[in-house]
DRENMAR-29103 format. One line per 5 residues: their letters; for each residue x, y, z of C-alpha. Coordinates in steps of 0.25 Angstrom, whole numbers, plus 5000, padded with zeros to 4 digits. Layout:
REM DRENMAR-29103
a) X/Y/Z; ... $
This chain:
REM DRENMAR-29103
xxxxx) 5037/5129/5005; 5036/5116/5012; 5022/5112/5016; 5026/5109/5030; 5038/5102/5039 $
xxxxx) 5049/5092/5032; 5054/5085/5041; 5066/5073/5042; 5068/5064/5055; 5082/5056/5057 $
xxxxx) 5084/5052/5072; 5083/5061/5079; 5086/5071/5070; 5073/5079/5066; 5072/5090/5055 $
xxxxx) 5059/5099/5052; 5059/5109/5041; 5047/5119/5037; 5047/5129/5029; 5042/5145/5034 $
xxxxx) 5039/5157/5026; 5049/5167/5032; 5064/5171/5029; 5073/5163/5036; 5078/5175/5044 $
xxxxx) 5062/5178/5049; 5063/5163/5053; 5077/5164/5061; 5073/5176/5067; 5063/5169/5075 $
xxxxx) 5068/5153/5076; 5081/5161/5080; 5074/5167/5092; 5075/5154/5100; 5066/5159/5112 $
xxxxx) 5055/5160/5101; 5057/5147/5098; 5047/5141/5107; 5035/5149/5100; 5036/5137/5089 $
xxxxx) 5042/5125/5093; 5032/5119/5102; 5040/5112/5109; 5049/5121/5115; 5043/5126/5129 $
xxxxx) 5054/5136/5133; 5067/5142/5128; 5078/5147/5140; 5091/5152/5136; 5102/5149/5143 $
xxxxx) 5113/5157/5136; 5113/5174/5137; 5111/5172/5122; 5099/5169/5113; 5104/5167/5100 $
xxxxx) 5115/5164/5092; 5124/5150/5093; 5127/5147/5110; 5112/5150/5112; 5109/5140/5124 $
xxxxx) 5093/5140/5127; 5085/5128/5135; 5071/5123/5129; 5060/5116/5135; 5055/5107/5125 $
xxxxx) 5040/5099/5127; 5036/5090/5118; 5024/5082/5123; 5027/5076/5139; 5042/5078/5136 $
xxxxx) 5048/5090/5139; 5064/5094/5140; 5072/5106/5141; 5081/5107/5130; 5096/5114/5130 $
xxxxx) 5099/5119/5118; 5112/5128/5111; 5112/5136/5099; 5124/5130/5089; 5121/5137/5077 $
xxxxx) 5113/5151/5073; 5116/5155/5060; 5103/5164/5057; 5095/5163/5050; 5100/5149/5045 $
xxxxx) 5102/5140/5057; 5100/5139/5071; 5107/5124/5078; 5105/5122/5092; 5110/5110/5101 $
xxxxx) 5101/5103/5110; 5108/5099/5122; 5098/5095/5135; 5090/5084/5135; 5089/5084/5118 $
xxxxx) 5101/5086/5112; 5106/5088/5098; 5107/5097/5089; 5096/5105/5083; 5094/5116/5070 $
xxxxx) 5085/5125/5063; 5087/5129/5049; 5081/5139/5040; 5083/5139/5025; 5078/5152/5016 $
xxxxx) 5066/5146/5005; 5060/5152/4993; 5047/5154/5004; 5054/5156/5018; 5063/5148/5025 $
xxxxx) 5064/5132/5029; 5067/5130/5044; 5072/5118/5046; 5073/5111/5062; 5083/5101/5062 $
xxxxx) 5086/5093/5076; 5096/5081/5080; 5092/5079/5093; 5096/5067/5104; 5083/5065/5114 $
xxxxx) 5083/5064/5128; 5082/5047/5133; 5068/5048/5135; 5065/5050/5120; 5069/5033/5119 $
xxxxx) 5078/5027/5112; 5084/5032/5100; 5074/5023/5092; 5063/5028/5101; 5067/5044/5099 $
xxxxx) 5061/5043/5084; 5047/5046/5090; 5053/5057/5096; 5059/5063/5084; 5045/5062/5077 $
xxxxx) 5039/5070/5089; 5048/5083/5086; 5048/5082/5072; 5032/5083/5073; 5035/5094/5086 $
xxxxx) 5046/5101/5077; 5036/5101/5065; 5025/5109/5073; 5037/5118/5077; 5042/5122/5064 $
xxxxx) 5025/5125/5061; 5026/5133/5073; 5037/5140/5067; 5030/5142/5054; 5019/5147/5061 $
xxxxx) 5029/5156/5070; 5035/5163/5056; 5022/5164/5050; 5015/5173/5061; 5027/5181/5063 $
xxxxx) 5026/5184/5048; 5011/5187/5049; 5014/5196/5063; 5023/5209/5063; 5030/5210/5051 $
xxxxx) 5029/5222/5043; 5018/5227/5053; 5021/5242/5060; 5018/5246/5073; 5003/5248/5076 $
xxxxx) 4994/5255/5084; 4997/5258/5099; 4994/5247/5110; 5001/5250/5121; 5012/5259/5128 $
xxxxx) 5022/5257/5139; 5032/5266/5146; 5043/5263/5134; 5035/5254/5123; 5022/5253/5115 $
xxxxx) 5014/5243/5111; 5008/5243/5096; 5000/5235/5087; 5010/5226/5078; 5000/5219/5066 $
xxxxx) 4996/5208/5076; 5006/5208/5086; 5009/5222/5096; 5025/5229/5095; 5029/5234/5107 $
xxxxx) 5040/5244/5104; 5050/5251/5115; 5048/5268/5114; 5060/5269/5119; 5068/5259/5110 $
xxxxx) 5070/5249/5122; 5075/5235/5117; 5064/5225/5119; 5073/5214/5116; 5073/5209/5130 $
xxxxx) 5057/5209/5130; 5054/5201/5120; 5063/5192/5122; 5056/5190/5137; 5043/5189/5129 $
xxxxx) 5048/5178/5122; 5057/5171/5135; 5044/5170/5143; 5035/5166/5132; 5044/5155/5130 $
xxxxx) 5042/5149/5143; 5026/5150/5142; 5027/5164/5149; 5014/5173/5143; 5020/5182/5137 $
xxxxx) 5018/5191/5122; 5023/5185/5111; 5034/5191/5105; 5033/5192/5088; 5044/5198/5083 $
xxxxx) 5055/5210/5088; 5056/5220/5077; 5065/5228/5084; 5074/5228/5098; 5063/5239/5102 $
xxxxx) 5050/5231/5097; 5044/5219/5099; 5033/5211/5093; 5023/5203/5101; 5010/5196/5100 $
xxxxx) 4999/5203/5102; 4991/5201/5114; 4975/5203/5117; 4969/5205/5129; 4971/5217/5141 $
xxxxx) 4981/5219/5152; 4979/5213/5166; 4978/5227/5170; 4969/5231/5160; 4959/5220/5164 $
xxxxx) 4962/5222/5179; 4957/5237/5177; 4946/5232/5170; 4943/5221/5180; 4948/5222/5194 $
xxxxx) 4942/5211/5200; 4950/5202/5192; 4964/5208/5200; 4965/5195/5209; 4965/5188/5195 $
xxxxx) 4974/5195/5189; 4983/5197/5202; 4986/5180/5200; 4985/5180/5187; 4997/5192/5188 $
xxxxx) 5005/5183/5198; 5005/5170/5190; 5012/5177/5180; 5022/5184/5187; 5023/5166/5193 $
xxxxx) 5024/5161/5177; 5035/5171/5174; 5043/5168/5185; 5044/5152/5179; 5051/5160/5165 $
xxxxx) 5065/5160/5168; 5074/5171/5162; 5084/5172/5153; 5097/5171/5157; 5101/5183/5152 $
xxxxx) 5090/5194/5156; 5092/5203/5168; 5089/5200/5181; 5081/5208/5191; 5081/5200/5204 $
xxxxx) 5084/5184/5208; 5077/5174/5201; 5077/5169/5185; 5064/5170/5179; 5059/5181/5171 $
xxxxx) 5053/5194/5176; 5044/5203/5170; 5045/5215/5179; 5032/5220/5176; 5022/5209/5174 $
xxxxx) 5010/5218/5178; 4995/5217/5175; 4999/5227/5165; 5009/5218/5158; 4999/5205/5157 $
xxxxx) 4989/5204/5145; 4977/5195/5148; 4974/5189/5134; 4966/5179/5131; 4978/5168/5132 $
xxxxx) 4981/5173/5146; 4989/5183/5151; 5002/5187/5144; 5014/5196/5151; 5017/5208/5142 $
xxxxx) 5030/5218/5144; 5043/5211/5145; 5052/5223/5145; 5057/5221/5160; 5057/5205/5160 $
xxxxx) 5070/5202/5167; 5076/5187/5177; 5071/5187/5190; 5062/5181/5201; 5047/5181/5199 $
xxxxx) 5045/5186/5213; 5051/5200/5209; 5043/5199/5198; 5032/5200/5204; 5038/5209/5213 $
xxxxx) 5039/5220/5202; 5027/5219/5198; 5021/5221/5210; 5031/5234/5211; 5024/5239/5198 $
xxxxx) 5009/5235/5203; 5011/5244/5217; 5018/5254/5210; 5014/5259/5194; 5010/5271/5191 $
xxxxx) 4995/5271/5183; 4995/5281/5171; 4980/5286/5176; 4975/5297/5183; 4975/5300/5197 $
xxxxx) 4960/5294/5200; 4963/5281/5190; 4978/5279/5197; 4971/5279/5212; 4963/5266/5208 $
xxxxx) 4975/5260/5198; 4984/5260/5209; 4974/5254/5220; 4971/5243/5210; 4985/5241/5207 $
xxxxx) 4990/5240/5221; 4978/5228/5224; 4983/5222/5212; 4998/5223/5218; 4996/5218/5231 $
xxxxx) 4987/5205/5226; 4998/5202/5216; 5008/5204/5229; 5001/5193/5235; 4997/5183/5223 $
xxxxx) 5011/5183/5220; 5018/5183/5234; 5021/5195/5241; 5033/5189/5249; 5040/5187/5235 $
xxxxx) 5035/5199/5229; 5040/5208/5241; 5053/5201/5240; 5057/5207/5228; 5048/5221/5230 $
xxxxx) 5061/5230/5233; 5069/5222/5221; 5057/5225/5212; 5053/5239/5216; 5069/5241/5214 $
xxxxx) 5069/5237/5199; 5056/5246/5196; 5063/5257/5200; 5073/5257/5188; 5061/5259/5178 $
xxxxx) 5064/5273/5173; 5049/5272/5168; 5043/5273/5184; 5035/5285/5185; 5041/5294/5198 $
xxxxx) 5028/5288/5206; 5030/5274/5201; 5044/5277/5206; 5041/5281/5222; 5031/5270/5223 $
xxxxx) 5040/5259/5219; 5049/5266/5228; 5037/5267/5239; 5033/5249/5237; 5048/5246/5238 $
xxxxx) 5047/5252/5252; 5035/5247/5257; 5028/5261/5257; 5019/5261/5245; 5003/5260/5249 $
């Protein structure tokens, strides 16, 4: 195996090479997922699709590309997928060119291979001048292809061959369990979860806290990172004076989210193009030692931030706590504080503009309880207390 990265410079054309110790299918299967692709290469910031598809020759995605103060957005076509061979894109914003990856079966894995013929934008210099620049990729394309060595190496170390574990956690149709290092969350009812981890992976590409998404062993599992650290409910019980805290801290993430544009091609539960959550509740956020991360992407859908926020404030003024009757009397008080200084904090004028719209789209759950059902119905119509 090749101690490290070959490389070969002509131009502007730019070749690196390394060699990784996985098949070339294990290697495809992740390269191929091009949303994942900003996991490893440093300098891509963002990936947007802008076709209905995600894979396969026609594919058209937009990516913001940083490498040091210069920073461009990058429109790009898929010409060629012939898995798990070769991928060939076209570059065709502010680089163009044509660009390839490669992967070659070895006696100990597979040798990837970047290859890239681009054109830079004016302000790279003179055709003399843009030799600079290409030495500046190849060493940025170097770390990548490390990065992705790193990527597969991990990836081995992480689920593969492990079983479902222990039990950490249930919801109305999934359950969470250990995973060797990582957790599986696994639909009981056979549900597709396609769609979430996909979302998982959309918003962490746009620097969105999210979980990290290992693999998908099936359309009804999903593999994801690990994370430590307890609910935001979990530590507001524990500590209610923190509620103010956790009350902005809630808001600003419900603000972040609405900056993640959504897929073209994902439903669309009121005006607006951003990604919603639909259920971004204390709840829903783990408070780990990196900051708080969003979990449960089931319901993430297009739409406008403000209803967002709208819906969760449905579900704060309105769920039903699995506790006795003594308990439930001092859940629901806190929880209706709770509500009506995230009401404020976020702007009770855009969150009362959607509050009809939202409490509408609750009331399609099947799983409502009968009295999570009236209350919704009692908020809608301004006689809940």
């Amino acid at each position: 195996m090749q101690a490290d990265i070959d490389r070969a410079i002509t131009g502007m054309g730019i070749e690196v090479s390394i060699d990784i110790p996985a098949a070339p299918q294990e290697v495809w299967d992740y390269v191929a997922d091009l949303a994942s692709n900003v996991e490893w290469m440093a300098d891509a910031q963002s990936i947007d699709f802008t076709s209905a598809r995600t894979e396969g020759v026609g594919t058209t995605f937009e990516c913001v590309t940083k490498i040091g103060p210069l920073k461009t957005t990058d429109k790009l076509e898929v010409t060629e997928w012939d898995p798990p061979n070769t991928l060939g894109i076209t570059h065709r914003g502010a680089v163009t060119g044509t660009g390839r990856f490669a992967l070659q079966p070895i006696e100990d894995g597979t040798r990837f291979t970047w290859s890239e013929d681009l054109t830079l934008p004016w302000y790279f210099g003179s055709r003399a001048g843009q030799q600079p620049a290409s030495l500046v990729l190849e060493r940025v394309w170097r770390k990548n292809l490390r990065n992705l060595r790193a990527r597969m190496l991990e990836r081995q170390q992480g689920p593969t061959g492990h079983e479902p574990g222990p039990l950490l956690g249930m919801g109305r149709d999934s359950e969470m369990r250990a995973y060797g290092p990582h957790i599986i969350r696994m639909s009981l009812r056979g549900r597709d979860l396609s769609h979430e981890a996909a979302a998982m992976r959309h918003v962490r590409a746009h620097g969105f806290p999210a979980p990290e998404v290992i693999e998908q062993p099936d359309n009804h599992s999903v593999v994801m990172a690990r994370l430590t650290g307890p609910t935001m409910l979990d530590e507001l019980a524990a500590k209610p004076w923190l509620l103010t805290r956790h009350v902005k801290g809630l808001a600003r993430l419900h603000r972040l989210l609405g900056d993640v544009p959504a897929p073209g091609n994902w439903a669309k539960v009121s005006g607006g193009s951003s990604v919603v959550h639909l259920d971004l509740q204390p709840d829903n956020v783990k408070l780990t030692p990196d900051g708080p991360v969003v979990i449960d992407w089931s319901n993430a859908a297009a739409g406008d931030a403000a209803f967002d926020a709208a819906s969760t404030y449905v579900r704060l003024r309105t769920a039903a706590p699995d506790n006795h009757a003594a308990a439930r009397a001092v859940i629901n008080a806190f929880r209706t504080r709770f509500a009506r200084a995230f009401l404020k904090e976020f702007g009770a004028d855009a969150i009362l503009s959607h509050l009809r719209a939202a409490a509408d789209l609750r009331l399609l759950d099947r799983n409502l309880h009968p009295n999570e059902r009236e209350a919704v119905f009692a908020l809608a119509r301004g006689e809940l207390d």
